[in-house]
C-alpha positions in Angstrom: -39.6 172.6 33.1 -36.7 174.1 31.5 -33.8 175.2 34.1 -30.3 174.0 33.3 -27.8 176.1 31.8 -25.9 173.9 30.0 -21.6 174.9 28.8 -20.0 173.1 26.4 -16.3 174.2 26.9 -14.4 171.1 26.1 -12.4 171.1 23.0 -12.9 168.9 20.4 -16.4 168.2 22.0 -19.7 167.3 19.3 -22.8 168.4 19.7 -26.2 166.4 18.8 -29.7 165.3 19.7 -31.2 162.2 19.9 -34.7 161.2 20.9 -35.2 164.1 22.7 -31.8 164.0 24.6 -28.9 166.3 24.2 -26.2 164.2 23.8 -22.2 165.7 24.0 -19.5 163.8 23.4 -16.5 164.4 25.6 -13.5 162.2 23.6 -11.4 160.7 26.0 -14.3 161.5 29.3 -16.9 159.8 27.4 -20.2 161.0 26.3 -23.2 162.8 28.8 -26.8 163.5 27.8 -29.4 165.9 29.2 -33.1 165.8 28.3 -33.6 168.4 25.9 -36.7 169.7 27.7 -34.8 170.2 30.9 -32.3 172.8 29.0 -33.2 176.6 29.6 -29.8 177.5 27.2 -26.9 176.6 25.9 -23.8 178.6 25.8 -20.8 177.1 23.7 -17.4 178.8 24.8 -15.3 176.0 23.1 -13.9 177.4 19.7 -13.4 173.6 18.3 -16.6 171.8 18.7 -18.5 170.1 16.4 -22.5 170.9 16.4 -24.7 168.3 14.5 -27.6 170.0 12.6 -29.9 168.1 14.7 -29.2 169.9 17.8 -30.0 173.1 15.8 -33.4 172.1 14.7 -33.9 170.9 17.7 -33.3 173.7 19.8 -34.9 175.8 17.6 -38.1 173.9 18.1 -37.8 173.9 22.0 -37.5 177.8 22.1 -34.0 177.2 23.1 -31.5 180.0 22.8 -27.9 179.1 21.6 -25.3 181.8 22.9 -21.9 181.7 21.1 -18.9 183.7 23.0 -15.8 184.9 21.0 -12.0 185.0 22.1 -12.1 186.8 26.1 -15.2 184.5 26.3 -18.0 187.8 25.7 -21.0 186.8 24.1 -20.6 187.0 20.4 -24.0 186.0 19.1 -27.2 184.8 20.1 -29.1 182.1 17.9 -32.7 182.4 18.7 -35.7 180.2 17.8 -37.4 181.9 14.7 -40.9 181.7 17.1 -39.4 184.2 19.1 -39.7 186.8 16.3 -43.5 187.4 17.6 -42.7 187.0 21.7 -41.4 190.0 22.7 -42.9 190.2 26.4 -40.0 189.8 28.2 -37.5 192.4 26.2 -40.7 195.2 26.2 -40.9 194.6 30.0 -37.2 195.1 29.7 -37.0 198.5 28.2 -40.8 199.9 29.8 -39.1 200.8 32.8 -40.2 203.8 34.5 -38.1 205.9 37.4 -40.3 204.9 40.2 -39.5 201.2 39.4 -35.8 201.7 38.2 -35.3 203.8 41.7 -36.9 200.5 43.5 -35.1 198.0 42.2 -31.7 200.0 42.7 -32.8 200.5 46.4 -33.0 196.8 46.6 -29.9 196.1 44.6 -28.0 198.7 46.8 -29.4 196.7 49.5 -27.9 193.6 49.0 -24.9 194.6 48.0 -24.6 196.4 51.9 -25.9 192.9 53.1 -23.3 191.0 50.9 -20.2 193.1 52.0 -21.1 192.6 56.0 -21.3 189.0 55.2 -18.1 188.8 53.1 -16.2 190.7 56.3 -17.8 188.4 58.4 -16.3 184.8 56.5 -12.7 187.0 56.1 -12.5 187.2 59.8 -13.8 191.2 60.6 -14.9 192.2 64.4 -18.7 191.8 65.1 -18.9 195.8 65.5 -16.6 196.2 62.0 -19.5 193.7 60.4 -22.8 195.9 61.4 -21.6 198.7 61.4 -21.5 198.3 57.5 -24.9 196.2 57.8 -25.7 199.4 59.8 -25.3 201.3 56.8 -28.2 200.0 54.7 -31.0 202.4 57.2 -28.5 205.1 57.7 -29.4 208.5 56.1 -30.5 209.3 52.8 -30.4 206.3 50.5 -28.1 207.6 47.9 -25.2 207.8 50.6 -25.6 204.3 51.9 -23.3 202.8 49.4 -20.7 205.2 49.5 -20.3 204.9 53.8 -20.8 201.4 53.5 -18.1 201.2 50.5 -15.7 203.1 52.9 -15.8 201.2 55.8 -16.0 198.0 53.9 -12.4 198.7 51.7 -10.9 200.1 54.6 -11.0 196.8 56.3 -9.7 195.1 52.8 -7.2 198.0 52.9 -5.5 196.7 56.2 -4.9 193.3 54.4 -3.4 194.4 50.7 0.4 195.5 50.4 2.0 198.4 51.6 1.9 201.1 48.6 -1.0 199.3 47.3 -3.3 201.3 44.6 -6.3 200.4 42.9 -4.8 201.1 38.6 -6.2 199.7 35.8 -2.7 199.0 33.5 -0.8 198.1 37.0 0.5 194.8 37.3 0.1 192.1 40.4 -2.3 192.4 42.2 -4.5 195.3 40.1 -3.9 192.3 36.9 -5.7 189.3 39.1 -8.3 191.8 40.1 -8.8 192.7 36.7 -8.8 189.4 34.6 -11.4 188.2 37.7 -13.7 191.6 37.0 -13.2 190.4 33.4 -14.4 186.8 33.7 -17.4 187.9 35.8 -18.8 190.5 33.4 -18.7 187.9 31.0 -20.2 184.9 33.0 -23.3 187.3 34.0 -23.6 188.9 30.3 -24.1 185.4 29.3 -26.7 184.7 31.7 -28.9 187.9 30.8 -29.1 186.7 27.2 -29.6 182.7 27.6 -32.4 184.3 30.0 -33.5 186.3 27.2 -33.1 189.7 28.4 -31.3 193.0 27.1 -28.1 193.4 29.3 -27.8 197.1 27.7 -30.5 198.1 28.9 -30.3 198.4 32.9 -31.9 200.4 35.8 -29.3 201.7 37.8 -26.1 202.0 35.5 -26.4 204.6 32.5 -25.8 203.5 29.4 -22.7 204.3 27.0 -21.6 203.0 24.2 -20.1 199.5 23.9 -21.4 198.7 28.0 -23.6 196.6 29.6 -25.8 198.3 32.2 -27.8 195.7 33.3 -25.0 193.4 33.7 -23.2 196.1 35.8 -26.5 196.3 37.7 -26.1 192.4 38.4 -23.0 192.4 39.6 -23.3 195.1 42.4 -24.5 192.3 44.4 
């Protein structure tokens, strides 16, 4: 069964397969190997490794998916098995969804993102009643203003805990960079996921889409 993700970062690292196992070579850390069959996907964010054709015609033959990221680490490019180009189940389920689902599935999302920020309070050291009464929030009125009361009394508490003065910009520097660059890094780790995983990241059920975005991925990350 296929389930590892599998980076290859390092620079300078090379790329092959060998009897059925995925072998990198690390220079100076030595080399690893997976077995090929265990490997859902590859995603190369290293911009100086070496890739033996092997590990291409191998992948390709496993219905592997190779995902290549550019510069701020985005996804770039997707190599796909040629196979593929007949098994389209999984993007069609992708883009056949109708309200009554989408509306489902951004209950649940909404959900568990409520859940999330009463547990996040809870490990950063909020009161029992500060903790439920966002939980509270998630059966509280109509379902469209959940989110917002819980998103109120959850950045309030963060509020008491940030610098005097402080404002949420996008071209500020401090703390409004850190925030950013880690907002950054996490689109682009969960964007890489929804394509190894074969699915449409534009395309998403709760987030419209616009030009240039990634719905789904913003989806994702509300939890």
């Amino acid at each position: 069964m296929s389930y590892h993700f599998l980076e290859v970062s390092s620079p300078n690292a090379l790329l092959k397969v060998r009897d059925k196992q995925i072998y990198l070579n690390l220079n100076d850390l030595g080399e690893r190997r997976l077995p090929i069959e265990d490997t859902a996907a590859v995603i190369i964010t290293s911009f100086n490794c070496s890739i033996h054709h092997s590990f291409f015609a191998s992948s390709g033959r496993m219905n592997m998916p190779v995902l290549i990221t550019c510069e701020n680490y985005k996804p770039q490019s997707v190599l796909l098995p040629a196979i593929r180009a007949t098994d389209t189940s999984l993007l069609r389920s992708d883009w056949s969804y109708d309200e009554k689902l989408k509306s489902i599935l951004w209950q649940k999302t909404i959900s568990a993102k409520i859940e999330n920020q009463a547990e996040m309070l809870k490990v950063w050291g909020a009161s029992p009643e500060e903790v439920a009464k966002v939980r509270g929030c998630s059966n509280m009125g109509p379902f469209h203003a959940r989110e917002a009361r819980a998103a109120k009394l959850y950045w309030s508490f963060w509020g008491k805990n940030l610098p005097k003065g402080f404002a949420r910009k996008r071209r500020s520097g401090g703390l409004n960079s850190m925030l950013n660059y880690a907002y950054a890094v996490l689109v682009s780790v969960i964007t890489q996921r929804l394509l190894a995983a074969g699915l449409d990241p534009v395309r998403g059920f709760g987030h419209r889409f616009r030009e240039r975005t990634c719905a789904l991925t913003y989806d994702i990350m509300e939890t």
